[in-house]
PAZAPA-4460 file (N, C-alpha, C; in steps of 0.05 Angstrom, whole numbers, plus 32768, in hexadecimal, padded with zeros to 4 digits):
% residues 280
    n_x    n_y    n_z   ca_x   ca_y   ca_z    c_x    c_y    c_z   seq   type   mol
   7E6C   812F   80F5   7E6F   812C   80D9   7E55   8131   80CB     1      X     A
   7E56   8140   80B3   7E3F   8141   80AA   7E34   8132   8097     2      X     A
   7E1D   8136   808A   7E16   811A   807A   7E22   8118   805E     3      X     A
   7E28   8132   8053   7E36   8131   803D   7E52   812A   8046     4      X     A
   7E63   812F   8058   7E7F   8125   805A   7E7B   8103   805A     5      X     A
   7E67   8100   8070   7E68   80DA   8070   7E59   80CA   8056     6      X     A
   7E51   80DB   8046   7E47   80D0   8034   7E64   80CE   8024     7      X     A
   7E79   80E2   801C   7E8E   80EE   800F   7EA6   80CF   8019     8      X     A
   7EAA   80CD   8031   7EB7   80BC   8045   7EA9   809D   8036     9      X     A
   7E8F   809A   8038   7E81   8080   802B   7E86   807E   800F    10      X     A
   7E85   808E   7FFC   7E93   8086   7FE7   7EB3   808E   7FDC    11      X     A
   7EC2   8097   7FEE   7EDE   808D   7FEA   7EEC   806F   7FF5    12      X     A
   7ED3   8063   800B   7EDB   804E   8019   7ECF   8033   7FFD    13      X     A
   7EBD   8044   7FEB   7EAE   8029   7FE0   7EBD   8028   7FC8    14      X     A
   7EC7   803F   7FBE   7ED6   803A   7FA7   7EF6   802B   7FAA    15      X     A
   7EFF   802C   7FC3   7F1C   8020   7FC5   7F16   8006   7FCC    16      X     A
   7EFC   7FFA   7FDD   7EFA   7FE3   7FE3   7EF6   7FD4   7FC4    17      X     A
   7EEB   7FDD   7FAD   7EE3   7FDF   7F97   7F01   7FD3   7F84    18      X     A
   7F11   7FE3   7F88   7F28   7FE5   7F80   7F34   7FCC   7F83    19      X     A
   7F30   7FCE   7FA5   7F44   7FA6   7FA9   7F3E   7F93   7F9F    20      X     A
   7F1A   7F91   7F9E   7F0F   7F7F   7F8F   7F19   7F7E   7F6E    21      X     A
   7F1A   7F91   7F66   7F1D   7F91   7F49   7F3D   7F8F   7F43    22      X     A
   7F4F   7F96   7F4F   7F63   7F8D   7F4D   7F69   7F76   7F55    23      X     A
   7F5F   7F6C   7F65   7F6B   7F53   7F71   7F53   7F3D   7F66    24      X     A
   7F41   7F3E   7F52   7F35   7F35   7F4D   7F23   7F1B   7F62    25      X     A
   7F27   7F26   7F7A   7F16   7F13   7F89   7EF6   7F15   7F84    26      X     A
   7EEF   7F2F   7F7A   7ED0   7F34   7F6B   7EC2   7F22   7F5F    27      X     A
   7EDC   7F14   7F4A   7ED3   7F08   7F33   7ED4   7EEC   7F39    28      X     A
   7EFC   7EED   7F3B   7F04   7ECD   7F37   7F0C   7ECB   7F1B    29      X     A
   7F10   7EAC   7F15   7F24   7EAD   7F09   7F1A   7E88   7EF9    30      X     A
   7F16   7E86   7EE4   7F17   7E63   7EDA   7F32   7E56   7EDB    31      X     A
   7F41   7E6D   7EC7   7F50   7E5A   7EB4   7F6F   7E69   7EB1    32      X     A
   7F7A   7E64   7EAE   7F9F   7E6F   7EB2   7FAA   7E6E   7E93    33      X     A
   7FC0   7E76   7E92   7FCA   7E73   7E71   7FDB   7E5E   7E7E    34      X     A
   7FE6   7E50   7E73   7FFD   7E35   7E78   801B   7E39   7E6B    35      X     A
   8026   7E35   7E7D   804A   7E3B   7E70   804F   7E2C   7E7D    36      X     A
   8060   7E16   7E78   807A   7E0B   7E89   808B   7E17   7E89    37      X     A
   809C   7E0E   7EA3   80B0   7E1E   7EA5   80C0   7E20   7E99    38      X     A
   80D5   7E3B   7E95   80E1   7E3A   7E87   80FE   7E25   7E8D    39      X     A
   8109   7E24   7E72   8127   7E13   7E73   8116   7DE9   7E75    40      X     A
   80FE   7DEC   7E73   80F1   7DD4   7E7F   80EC   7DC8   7E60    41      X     A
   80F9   7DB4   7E5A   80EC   7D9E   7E43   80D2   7DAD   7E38    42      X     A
   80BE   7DAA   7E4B   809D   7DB8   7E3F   80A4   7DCB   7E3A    43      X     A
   80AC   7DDE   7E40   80B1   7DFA   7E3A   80B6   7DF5   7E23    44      X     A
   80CE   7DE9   7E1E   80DD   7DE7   7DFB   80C2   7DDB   7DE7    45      X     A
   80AF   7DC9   7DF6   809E   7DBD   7DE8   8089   7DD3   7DDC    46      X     A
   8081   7DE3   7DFC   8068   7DEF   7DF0   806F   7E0B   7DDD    47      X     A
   8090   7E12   7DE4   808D   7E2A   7DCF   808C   7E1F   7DB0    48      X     A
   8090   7E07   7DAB   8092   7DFC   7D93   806E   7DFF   7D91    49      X     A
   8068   7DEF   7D9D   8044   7DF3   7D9A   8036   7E08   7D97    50      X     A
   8048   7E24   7DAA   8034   7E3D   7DAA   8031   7E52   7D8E    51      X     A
   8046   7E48   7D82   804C   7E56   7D67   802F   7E46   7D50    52      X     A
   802A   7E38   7D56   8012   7E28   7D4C   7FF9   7E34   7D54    53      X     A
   7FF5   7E33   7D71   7FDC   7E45   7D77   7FDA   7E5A   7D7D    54      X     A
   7FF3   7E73   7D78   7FF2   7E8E   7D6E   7FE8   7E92   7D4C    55      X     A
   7FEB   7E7D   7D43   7FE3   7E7E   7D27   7FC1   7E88   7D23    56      X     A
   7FBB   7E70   7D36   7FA2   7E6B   7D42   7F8A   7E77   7D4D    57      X     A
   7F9A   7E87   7D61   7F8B   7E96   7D70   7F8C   7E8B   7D7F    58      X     A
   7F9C   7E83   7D90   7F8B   7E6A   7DA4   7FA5   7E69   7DB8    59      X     A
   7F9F   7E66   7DD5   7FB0   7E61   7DEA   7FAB   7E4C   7DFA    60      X     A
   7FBD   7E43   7E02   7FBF   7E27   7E16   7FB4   7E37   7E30    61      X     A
   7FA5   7E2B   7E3F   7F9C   7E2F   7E60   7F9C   7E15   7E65    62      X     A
   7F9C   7E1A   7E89   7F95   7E00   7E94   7F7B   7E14   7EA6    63      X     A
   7F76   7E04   7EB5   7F57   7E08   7ED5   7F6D   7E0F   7EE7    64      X     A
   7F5A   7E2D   7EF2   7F68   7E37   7F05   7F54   7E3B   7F10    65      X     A
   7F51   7E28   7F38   7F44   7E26   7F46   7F44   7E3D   7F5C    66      X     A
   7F32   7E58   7F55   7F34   7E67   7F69   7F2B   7E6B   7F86    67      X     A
   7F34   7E79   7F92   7F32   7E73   7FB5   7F34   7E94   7FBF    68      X     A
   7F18   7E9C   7FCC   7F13   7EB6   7FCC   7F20   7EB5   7FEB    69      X     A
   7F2E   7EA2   7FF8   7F40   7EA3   8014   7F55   7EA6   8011    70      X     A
   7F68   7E97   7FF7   7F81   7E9C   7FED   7F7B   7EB2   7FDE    71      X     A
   7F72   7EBC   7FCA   7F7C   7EDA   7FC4   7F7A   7EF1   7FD2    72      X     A
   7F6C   7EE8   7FE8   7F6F   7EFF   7FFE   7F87   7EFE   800E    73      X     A
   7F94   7EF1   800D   7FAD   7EE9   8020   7FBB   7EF1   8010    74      X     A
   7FBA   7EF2   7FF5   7FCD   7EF9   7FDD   7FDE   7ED7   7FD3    75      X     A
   7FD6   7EC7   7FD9   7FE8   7EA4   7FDB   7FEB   7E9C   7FBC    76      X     A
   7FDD   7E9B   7FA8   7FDC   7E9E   7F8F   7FF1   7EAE   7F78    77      X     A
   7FEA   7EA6   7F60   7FFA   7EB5   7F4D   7FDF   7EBF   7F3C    78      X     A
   7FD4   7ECE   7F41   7FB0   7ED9   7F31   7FC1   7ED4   7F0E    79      X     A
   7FA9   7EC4   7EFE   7FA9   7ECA   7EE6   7FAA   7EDF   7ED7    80      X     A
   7F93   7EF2   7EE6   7F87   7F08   7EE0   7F8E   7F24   7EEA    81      X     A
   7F92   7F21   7F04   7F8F   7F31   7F13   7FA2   7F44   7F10    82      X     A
   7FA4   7F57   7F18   7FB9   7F71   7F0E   7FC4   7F74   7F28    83      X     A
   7FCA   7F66   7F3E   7FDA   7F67   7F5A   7FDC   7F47   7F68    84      X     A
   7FEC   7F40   7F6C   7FEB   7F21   7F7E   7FE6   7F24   7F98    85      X     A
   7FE4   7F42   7FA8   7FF3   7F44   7FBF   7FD7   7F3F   7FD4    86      X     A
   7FC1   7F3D   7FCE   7FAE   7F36   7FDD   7FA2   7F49   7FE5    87      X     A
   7F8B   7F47   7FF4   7F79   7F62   8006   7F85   7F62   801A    88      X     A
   7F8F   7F4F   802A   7FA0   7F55   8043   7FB6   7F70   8042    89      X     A
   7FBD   7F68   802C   7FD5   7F80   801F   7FD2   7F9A   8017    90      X     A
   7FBE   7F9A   800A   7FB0   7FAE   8000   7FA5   7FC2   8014    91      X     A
   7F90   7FB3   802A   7F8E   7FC3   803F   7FA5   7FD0   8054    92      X     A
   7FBA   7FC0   8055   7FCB   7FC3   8060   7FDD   7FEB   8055    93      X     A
   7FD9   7FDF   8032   7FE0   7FFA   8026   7FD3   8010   8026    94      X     A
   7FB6   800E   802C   7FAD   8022   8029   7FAC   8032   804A    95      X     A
   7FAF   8021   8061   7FAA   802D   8079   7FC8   8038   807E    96      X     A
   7FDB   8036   806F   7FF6   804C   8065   7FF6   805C   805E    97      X     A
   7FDD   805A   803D   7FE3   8078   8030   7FD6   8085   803D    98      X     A
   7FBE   8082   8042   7FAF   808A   805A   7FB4   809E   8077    99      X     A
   7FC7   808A   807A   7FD6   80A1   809D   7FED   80B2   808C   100      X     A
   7FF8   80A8   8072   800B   80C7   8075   7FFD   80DB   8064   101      X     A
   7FE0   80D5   805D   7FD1   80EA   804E   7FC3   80FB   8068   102      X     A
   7FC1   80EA   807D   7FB3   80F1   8092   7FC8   8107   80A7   103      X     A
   7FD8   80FE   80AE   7FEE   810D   80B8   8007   811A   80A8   104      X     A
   7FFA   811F   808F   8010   8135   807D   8026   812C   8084   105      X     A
   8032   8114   8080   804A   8108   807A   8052   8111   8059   106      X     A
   8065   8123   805B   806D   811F   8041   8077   810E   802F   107      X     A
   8071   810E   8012   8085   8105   7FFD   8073   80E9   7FEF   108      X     A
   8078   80DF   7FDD   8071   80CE   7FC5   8069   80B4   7FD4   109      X     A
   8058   809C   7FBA   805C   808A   7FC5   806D   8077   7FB0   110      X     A
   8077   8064   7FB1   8086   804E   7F96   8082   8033   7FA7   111      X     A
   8087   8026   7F8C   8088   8003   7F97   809A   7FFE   7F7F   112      X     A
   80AB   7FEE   7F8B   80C3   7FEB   7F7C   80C3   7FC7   7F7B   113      X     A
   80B6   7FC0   7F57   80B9   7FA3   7F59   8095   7FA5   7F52   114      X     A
   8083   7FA5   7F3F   806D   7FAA   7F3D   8060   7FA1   7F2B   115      X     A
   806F   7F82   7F22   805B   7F77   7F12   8041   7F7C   7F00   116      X     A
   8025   7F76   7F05   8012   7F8A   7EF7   8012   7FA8   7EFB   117      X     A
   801A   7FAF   7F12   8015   7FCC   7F13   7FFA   7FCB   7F2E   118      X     A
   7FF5   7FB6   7F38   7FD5   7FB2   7F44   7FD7   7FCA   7F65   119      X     A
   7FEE   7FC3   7F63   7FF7   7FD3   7F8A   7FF7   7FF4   7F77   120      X     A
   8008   7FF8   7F67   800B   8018   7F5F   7FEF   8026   7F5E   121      X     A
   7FE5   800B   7F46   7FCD   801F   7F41   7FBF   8021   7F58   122      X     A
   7FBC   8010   7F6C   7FAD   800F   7F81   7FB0   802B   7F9D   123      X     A
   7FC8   8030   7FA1   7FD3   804C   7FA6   7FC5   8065   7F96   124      X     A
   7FC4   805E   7F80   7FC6   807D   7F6B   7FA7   807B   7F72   125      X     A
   7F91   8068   7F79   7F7A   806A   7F7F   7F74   8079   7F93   126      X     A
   7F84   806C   7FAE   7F7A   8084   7FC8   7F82   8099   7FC4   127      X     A
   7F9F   809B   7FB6   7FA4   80BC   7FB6   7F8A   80CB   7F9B   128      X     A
   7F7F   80C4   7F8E   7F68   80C8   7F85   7F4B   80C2   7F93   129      X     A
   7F46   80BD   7F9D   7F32   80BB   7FB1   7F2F   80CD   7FCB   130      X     A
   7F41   80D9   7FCF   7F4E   80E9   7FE9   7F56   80FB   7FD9   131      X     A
   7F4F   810B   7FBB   7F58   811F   7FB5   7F6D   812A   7FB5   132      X     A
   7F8C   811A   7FB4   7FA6   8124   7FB7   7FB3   8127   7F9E   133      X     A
   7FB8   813E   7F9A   7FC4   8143   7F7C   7FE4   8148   7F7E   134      X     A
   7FED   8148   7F98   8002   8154   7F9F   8017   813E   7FA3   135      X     A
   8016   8123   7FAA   8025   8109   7F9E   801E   8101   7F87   136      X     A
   803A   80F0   7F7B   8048   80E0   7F6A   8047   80CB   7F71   137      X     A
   8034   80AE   7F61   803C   8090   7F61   8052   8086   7F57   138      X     A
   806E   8078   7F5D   8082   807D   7F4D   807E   8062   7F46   139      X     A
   8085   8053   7F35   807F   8036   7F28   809E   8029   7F21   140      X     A
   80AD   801D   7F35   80C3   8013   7F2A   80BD   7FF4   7F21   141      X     A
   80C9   7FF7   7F0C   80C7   7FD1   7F06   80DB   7FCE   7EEB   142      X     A
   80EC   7FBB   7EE6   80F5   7FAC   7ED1   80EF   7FAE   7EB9   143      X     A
   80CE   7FAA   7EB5   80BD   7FA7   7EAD   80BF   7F95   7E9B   144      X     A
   80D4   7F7F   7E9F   80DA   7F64   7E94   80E8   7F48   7EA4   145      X     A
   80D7   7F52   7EBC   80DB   7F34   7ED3   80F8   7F36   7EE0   146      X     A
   80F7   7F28   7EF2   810D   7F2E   7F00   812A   7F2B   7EFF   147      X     A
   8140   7F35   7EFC   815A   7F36   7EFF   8164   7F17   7F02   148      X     A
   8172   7F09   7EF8   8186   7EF4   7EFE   8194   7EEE   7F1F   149      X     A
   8195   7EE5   7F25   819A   7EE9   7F49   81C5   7EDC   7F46   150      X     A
   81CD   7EFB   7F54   81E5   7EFB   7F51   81EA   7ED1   7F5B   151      X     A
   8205   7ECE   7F56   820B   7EB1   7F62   820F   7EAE   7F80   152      X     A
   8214   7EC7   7F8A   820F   7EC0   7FA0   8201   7EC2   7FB2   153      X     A
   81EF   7ECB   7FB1   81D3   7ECC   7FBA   81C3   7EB5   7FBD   154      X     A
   81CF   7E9D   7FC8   81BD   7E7A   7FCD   81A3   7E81   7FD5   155      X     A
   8196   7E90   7FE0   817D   7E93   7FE2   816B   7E9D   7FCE   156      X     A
   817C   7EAD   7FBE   816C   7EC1   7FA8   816A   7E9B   7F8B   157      X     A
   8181   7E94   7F8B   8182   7E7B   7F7C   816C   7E67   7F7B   158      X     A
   816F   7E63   7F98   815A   7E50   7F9E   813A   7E52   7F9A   159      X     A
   8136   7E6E   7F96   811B   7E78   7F99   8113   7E77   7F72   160      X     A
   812E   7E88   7F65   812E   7E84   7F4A   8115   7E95   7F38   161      X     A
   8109   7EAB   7F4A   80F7   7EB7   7F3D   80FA   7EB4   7F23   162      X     A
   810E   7EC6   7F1F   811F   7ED3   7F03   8118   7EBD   7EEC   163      X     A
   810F   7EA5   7EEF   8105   7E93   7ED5   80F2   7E91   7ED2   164      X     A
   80D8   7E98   7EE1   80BC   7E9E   7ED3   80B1   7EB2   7EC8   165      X     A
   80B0   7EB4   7EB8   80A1   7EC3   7E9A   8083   7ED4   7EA9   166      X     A
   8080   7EC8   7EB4   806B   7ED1   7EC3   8067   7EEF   7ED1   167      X     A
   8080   7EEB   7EE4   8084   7F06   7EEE   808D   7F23   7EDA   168      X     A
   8085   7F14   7EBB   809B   7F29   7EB2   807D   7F31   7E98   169      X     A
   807F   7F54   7EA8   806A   7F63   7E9C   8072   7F82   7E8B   170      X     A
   806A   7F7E   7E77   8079   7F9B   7E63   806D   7FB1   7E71   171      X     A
   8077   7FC8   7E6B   807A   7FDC   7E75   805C   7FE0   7E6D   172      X     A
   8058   7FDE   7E51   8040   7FF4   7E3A   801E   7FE4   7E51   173      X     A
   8021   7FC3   7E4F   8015   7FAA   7E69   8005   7FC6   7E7D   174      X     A
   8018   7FC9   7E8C   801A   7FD2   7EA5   800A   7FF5   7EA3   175      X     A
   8015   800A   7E94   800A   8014   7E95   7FF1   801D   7E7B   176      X     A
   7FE5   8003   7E79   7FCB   7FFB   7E69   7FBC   7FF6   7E7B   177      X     A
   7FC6   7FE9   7E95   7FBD   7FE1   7EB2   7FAF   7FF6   7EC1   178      X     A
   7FBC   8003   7EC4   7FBA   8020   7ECB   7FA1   8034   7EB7   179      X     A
   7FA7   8030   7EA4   7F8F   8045   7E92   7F6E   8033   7E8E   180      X     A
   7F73   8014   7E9B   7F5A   8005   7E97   7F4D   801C   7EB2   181      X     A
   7F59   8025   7EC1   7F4D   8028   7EE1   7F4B   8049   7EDA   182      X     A
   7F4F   805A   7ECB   7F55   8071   7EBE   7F65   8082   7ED7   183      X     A
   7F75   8075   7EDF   7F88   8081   7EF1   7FA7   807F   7EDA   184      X     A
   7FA8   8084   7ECD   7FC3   8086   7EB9   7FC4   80A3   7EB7   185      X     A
   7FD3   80BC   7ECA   7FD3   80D2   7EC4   7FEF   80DC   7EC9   186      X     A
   7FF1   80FD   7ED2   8012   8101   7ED7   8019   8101   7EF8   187      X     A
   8005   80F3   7F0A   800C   80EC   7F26   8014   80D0   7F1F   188      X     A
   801A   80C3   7F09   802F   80A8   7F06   8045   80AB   7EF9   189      X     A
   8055   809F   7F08   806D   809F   7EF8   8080   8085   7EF6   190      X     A
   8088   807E   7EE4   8099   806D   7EE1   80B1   8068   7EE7   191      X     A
   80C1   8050   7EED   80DC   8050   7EE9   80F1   8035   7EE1   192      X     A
   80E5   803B   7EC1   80EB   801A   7EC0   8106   8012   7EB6   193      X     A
   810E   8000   7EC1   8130   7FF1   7EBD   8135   7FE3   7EDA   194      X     A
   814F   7FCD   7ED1   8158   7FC6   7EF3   8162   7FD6   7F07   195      X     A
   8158   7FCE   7F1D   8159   7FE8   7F35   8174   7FF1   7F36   196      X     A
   8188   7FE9   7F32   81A4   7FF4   7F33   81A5   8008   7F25   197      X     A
   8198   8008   7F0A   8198   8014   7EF8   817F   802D   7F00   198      X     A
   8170   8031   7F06   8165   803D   7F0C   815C   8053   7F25   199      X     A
   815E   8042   7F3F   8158   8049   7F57   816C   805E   7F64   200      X     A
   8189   8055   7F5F   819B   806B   7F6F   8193   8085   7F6A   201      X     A
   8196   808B   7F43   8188   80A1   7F41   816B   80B3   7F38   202      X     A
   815E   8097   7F47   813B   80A0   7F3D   8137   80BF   7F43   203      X     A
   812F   80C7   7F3F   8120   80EE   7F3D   810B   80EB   7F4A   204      X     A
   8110   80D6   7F69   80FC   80DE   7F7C   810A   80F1   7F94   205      X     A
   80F7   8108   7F97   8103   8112   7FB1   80FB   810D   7FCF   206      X     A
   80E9   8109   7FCA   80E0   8101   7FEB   80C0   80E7   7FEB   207      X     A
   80CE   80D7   7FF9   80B1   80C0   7FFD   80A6   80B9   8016   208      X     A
   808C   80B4   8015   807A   80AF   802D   8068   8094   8033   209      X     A
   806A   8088   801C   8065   8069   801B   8079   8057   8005   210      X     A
   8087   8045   8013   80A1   803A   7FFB   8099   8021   8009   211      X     A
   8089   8012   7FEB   8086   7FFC   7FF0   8099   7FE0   7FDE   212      X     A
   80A7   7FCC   7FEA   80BA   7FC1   7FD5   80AB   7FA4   7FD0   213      X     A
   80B4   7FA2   7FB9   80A4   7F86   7FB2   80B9   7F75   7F99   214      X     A
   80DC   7F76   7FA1   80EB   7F6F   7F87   80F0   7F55   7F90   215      X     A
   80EA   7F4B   7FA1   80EC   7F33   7FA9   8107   7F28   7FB7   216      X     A
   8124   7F32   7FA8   8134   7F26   7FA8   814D   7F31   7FBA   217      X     A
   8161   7F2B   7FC8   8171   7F3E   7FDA   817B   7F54   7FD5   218      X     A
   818B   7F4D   7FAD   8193   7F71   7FAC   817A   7F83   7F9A   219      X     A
   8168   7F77   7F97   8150   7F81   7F8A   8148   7F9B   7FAA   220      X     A
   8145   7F8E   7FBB   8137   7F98   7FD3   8151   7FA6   7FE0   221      X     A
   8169   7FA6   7FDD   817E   7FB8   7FEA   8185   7FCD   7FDE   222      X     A
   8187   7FCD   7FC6   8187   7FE1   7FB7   8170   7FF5   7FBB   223      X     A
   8157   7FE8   7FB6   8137   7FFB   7FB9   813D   8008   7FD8   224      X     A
   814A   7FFB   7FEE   814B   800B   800F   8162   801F   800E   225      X     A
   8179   8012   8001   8193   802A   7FF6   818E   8042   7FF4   226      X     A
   8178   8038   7FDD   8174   804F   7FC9   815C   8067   7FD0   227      X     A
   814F   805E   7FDF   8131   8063   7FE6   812D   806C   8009   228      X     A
   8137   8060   8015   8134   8063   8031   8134   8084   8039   229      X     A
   8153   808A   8032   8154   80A4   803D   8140   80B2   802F   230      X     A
   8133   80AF   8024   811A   80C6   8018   8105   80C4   8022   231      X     A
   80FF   80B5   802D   80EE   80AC   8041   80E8   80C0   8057   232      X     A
   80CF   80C8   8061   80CD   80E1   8074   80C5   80C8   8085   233      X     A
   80D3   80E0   80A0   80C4   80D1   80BF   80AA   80CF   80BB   234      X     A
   809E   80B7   80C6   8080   80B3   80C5   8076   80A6   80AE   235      X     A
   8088   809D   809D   8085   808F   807F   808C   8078   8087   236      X     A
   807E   8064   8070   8081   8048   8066   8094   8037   8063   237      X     A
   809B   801E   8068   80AA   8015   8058   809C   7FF9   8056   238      X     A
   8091   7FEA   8045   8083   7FD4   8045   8092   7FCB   8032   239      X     A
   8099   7FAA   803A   80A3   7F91   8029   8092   7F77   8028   240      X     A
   8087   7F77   8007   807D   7F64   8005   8085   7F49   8018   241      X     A
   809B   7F45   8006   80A2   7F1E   800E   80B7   7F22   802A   242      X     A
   80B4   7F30   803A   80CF   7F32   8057   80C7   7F14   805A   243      X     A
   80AE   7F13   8061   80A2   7EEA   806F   80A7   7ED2   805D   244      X     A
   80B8   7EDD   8044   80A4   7EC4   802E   80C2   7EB3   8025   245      X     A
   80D0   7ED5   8017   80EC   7ECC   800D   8102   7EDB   8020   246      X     A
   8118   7EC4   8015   812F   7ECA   802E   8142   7EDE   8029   247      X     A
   8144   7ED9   800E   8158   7EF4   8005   8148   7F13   8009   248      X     A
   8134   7F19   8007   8124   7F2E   8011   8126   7F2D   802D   249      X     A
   8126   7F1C   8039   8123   7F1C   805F   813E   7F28   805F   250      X     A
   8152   7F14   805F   816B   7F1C   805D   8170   7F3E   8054   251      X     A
   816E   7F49   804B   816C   7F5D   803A   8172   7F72   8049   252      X     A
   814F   7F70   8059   8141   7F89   8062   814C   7F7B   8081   253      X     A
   8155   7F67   808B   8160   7F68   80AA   817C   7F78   80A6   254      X     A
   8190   7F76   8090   81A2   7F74   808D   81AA   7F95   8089   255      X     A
   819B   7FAB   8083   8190   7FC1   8081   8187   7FD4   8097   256      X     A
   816C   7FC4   80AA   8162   7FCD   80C1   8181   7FD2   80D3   257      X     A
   8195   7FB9   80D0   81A3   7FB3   80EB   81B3   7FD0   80DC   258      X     A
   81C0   7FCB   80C6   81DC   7FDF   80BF   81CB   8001   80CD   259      X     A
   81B3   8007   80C7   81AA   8022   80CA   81A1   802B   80E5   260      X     A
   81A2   8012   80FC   819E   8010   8113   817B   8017   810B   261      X     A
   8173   800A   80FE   814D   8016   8107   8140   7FFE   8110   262      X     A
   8132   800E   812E   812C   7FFF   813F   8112   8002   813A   263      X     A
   80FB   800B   811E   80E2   800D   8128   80CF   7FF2   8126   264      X     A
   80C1   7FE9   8137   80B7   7FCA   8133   80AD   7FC5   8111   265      X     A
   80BB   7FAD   8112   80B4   7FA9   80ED   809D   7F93   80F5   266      X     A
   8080   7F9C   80EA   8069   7F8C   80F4   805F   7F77   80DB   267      X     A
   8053   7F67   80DC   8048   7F47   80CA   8028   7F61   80C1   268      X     A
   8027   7F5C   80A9   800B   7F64   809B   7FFF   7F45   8096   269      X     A
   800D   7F36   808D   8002   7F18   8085   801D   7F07   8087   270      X     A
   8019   7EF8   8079   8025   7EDC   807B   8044   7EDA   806B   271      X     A
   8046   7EF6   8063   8060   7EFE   804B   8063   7F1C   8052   272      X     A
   8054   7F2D   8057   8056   7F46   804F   805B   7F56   8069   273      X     A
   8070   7F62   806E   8071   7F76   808C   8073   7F90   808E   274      X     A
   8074   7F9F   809E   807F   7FBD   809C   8088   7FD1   80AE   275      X     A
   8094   7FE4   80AD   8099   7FF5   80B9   8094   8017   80B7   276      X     A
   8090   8022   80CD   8088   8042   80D0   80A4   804F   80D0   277      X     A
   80B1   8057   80BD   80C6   8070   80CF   80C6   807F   80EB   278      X     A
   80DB   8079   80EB   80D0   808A   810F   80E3   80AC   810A   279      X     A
   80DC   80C2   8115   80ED   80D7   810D   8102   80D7   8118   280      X     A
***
């Protein structure tokens, strides 16, 4: 190798390590949180009565948010700040993906379906910018107003109850403002926002090489494999955030592997997040 390639190699490796930090704000850290009770909760009813007072104001309720540069690497947190929850564990995990199918010309796109800040997309659209690839599409599926209601019969999706924090629920304009802070907001992104039913069967993707899901919920994540799998080239991705965490996602993606007979080992990245290689 010569000194200009390892020098070339040294700063694509410092700007993505760069990236995790700054997305995942483990760089910084973090004081203070905005405060919501939950919704449907007495306080809730209390403080929206109050917040109309200190919108007047200028002024927002926080509480102390005690940061932990061991939990946001694991991703264990809900970041105040941060434009990804999913941790450096995760992160690395994504990039030694886009990585091998940039490395072995695996064709086709990457998407994450379920994307909150946008912190994993943009974080993709980085290596494929860093690695000089003009030739993939980041596809950005999300809601882009928190999660779906969990049909009634789904007791696991119930119990978990995403669908009522306000929290998870990020506007579209949010998200890619996210994106143009990092000046990665160009026409290698693309959007696809509405609920995945609504969207995914007939997204205007033709072929993918990293499909990462992060909807949390059983038909959030069955629909995204439905819809998404067969586009999938041999030697491509399939990473799920919560397979370890939540059950209606476990459920989901076992319930999927078994119907399509795929036998390829589905491996642990951390403590929630697993994955699999297509095999041809």
């Amino acid at each position: 190798m010569s000194t200009t390639e390892g020098a070339e190699r040294g700063a694509q490796a410092l700007y993505i390590d760069l990236m995790k930090d700054a997305l995942t704000r483990y760089a910084f850290g973090e004081s203070w949180q905005h405060y919501e009770p939950k919704r449907g909760s007495w306080r809730h009813f209390v403080y929206r009565q109050g917040k109309r007072v200190l919108d007047r104001k200028n002024l927002e309720l926080v509480s102390r948010f005690t940061f932990s540069a061991d939990v946001r690497a694991e991703g264990k947190d809900w970041p105040p700040e941060a434009d990804t929850m999913i941790g450096l564990r995760r992160l690395d995990n994504l990039e030694r993906c886009v990585r091998d199918v940039i490395e072995q010309n695996v064709p086709g796109d990457l998407i994450e379906t379920g994307v909150w800040r946008g912190g994993a997309c943009i974080f993709m659209r980085a290596v494929l910018k860093a690695y000089g690839i003009e030739d993939r599409i980041v596809w950005v599926a999300d809601s882009f107003r928190g999660l779906p209601k969990a049909d009634a019969g789904r007791l696991d999706d119930i119990e978990d109850a995403l669908w009522t924090y306000d929290f998870l629920a990020v506007p579209l304009d949010s998200v890619k403002a996210n994106f143009a802070r990092y000046r990665l907001l160009d026409d290698q992104v693309r959007f696809l926002p509405g609920w995945f039913q609504d969207t995914l069967p007939s997204a205007p993707v033709e072929r993918l090489a990293v499909l990462r899901l992060d909807g949390d919920m059983y038909d959030s994540t069955m629909i995204a494999l439905r819809s998404l799998y067969p586009k999938l080239s041999p030697g491509g991705y399939v990473i799920v955030d919560d397979y370890n965490a939540i059950r209606g996602c476990k459920q989901a993606v076992d319930e999927f592997r078994a119907e399509h007979a795929i036998s390829a080992p589905l491996e642990a990245v951390d403590w929630t997040c697993s994955y699999w290689q297509k095999e041809p």
